[in-house]
Residue, then its C-alpha position, 0 to 999 in steps of 0.5 A: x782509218x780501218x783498211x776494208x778490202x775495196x775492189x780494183x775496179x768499178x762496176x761495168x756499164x753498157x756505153x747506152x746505160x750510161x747515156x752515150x751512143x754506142x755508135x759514136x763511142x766506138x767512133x772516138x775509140x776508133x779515132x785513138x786506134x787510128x792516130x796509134x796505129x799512125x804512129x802520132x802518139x805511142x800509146x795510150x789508155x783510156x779510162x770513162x766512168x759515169x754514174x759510178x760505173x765503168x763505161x771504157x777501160x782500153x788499152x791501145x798501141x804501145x807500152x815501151x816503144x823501144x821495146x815493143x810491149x803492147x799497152x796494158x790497161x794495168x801500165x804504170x804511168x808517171x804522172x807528174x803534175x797529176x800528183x797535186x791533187x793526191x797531196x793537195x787533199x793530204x793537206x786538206x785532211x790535216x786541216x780537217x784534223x785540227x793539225x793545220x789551217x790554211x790560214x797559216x804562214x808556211x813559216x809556222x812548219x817551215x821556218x826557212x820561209x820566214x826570211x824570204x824576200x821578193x825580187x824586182x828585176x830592171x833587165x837582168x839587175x835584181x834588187x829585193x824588196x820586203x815581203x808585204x805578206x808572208x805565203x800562207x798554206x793557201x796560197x800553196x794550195x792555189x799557187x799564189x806564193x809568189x813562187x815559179x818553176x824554171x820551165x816557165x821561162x828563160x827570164x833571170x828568176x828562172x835561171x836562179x831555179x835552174x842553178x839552184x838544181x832543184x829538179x836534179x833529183x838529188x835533194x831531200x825534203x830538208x835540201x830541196x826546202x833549203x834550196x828553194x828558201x835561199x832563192x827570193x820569190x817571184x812576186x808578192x805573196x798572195x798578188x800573182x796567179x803562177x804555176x810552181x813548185x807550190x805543191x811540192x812545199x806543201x809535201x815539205x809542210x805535210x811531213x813537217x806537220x806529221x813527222x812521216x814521209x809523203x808516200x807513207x802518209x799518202x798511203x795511209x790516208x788516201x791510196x790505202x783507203x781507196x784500194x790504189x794499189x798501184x800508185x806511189x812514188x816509185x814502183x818496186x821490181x815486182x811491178x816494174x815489168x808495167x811501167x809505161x815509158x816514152x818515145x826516146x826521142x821525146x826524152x830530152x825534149x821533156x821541161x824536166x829530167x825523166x823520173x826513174x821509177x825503179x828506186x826509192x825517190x831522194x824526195x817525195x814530190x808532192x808536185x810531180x813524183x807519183x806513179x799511177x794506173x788509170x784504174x787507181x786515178x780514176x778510184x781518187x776522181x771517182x771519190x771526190x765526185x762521190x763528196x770524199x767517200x768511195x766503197x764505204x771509205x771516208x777520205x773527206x768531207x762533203x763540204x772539204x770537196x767542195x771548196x777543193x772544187x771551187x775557184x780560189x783565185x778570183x780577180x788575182x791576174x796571173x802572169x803570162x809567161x813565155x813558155x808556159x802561156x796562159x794556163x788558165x784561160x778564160x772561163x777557168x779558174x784554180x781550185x786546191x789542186x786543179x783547173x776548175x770551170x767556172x761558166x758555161x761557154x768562155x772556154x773553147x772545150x766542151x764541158x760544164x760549169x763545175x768541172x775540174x781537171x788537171x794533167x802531167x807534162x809527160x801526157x796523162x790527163x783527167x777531168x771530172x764533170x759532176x752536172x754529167x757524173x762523169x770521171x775521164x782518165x787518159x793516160x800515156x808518156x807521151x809529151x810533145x803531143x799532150x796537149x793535142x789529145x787532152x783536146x782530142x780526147x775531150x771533144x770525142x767523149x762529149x761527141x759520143x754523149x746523148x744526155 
């Protein structure tokens, strides 16, 4: 794809413009200053564009906390689970090349698969029984598998994941596969909605399809594209002075081990292992909203967005677990890659049907509201308190519009 220059930021706007009070946007603002200025949440940055156009781009607090940096609105951020989306549309685009359909059988890219079976637990005593269907690509994309992750619960399944060391950082591509296919599934294929390592197999199945890294063909087919220079799986010397870190006593309080961005990743994640600006996020969103083009990059197809967009699970039921709850509450569906709104009311957020959106364990969040033509990036390390401010944050934005 040809590489024209693209520029690092959106084309500004006046909050009245761009259909927001300006009264009440420097309200919410002056929440967040607020709530920073307290000291219950470190540091953030807060990113809106509407109509194409940037309406807040704003840093606030702290960018290491131990060591006093302020935040910058360039602060490089680990984003962990707002890394599906990059690689769920890398899987889309190969389907758009001919070089995959979704339709497929993991096992067609990953044999390892092909042996899978599926575990019954009566308390703590496993037996297995035969799949009655092999996972697709689909059901990576939609999280239909029948896979898990440890942190959802402390059930028998999960302490399998947890000796199976799939989070130790440790593992390549072909390790971490192994891993995994050596472990049965959580359920049948294609019967049960789960949050899971689903995407990182799809990396896994990304660069068994091209025969290159993750982070290279992420590089050459979206972040390059989209003048996301900022964003990758880890962040060389040069760039590491930008690096946004977490309270230390947040530390080991996080469901996972803490990526250190300062090397190369034994493993490109596909689920969990990006390094990201606000500014970069927000090109991506700023993309799909635009039907796959931005700056005069083709990245996607219009109707390629779309089902990217739409609900995928339908009427499959997804499992309640301990920890993790239920994470698609009512009114939201799943899409390839993120939540997506599916009514009007239902949900006890403002928003509007057609919205998608999705965040990291470690504190970033983002939706995109197309009806509103509007991109909303929030980014910080801030774990024990994401979900607050994913709500906080939503509610003042949607206060402060006036159409």
């Amino acid at each position: 794809m040809p590489q024209n220059p693209v520029s690092t930021a959106f084309e500004t706007s006046t909050p009245a413009r761009a259909g927001f009070d300006p009264l009440r946007l420097a309200a919410a603002l002056e929440r967040m200053r607020m709530d920073v200025g307290q000291g219950r949440i470190p540091g953030v940055v807060l990113l809106l564009a509407r109509q194409g156009r940037l309406v807040l781009h704003e840093a606030l607090g702290l960018q290491d906390p131990q060591a006093g940096t302020p935040m910058a609105r360039e602060a490089i951020f680990r984003i962990y689970s707002m890394t599906k989306p990059l690689t769920s549309l890398a899987v889309l685009q190969l389907a758009e090349r001919g070089q995959l359909l979704l339709s497929d059988p993991v096992s067609s890219y990953l044999p390892a698969f092909a042996r899978l079976q599926v575990a019954h637990f009566d308390g703590d005593r496993m037996t297995l029984q035969p799949m009655h269907q092999a996972p697709t690509i689909h059901d990576l994309l939609r999280h239909t598998a029948g896979l898990t992750y440890a942190f959802l619960d402390d059930g028998p399944m999960q302490r399998m994941y947890v000796r199976a060391r799939l989070r130790s950082g440790t593992l390549d591509t072909n390790g971490f596969i192994q891993a995994l296919a050596g472990l049965p599934l959580a359920f049948q294929p294609g019967s049960i909605w789960e949050y899971s390592h689903a995407t990182d197999v799809l990396g896994a199945v990304i660069e068994a399809v091209t025969g290159q890294r993750l982070g290279v063909f992420l590089e050459q087919s979206i972040c390059g594209p989209l003048g996301m220079v900022d964003t990758g799986f880890w962040t060389p010397p040069d760039k590491q002075h930008r690096l946004a870190e977490p309270l230390a006593a947040e530390i080991p309080q996080l469901p996972m081990p803490l990526l250190d961005p300062r090397k190369p990743p034994a493993m490109d994640g596909g689920g969990s292992g990006l390094m990201s600006t606000a500014m970069d996020y927000a090109r991506f969103l700023q993309c799909l909203l635009n039907g796959g083009i931005l700056d005069g990059q083709r990245i996607a197809s219009p109707p390629t967005v779309r089902m990217m967009t739409h609900d995928h699970v339908g009427t499959i039921p997804q499992n309640i677990s301990r920890f993790g709850g239920q994470m698609l509450t009512p009114g939201i569906g799943f899409g390839l890659g993120f939540a997506v709104r599916m009514a009007e009311g239902l949900e006890d957020l403002p928003g509007s049907p057609g919205m998608y959106s999705w965040g990291g364990v470690c504190g970033t969040t983002f939706w995109v509201d197309p009806q509103q033509e509007l991109v909303a990036v929030l980014m910080s390390q801030a774990s024990l308190t994401r979900e607050h401010y994913r709500q906080l944050w939503r509610n003042l934005v949607y206060a402060a519009m006036d159409t």
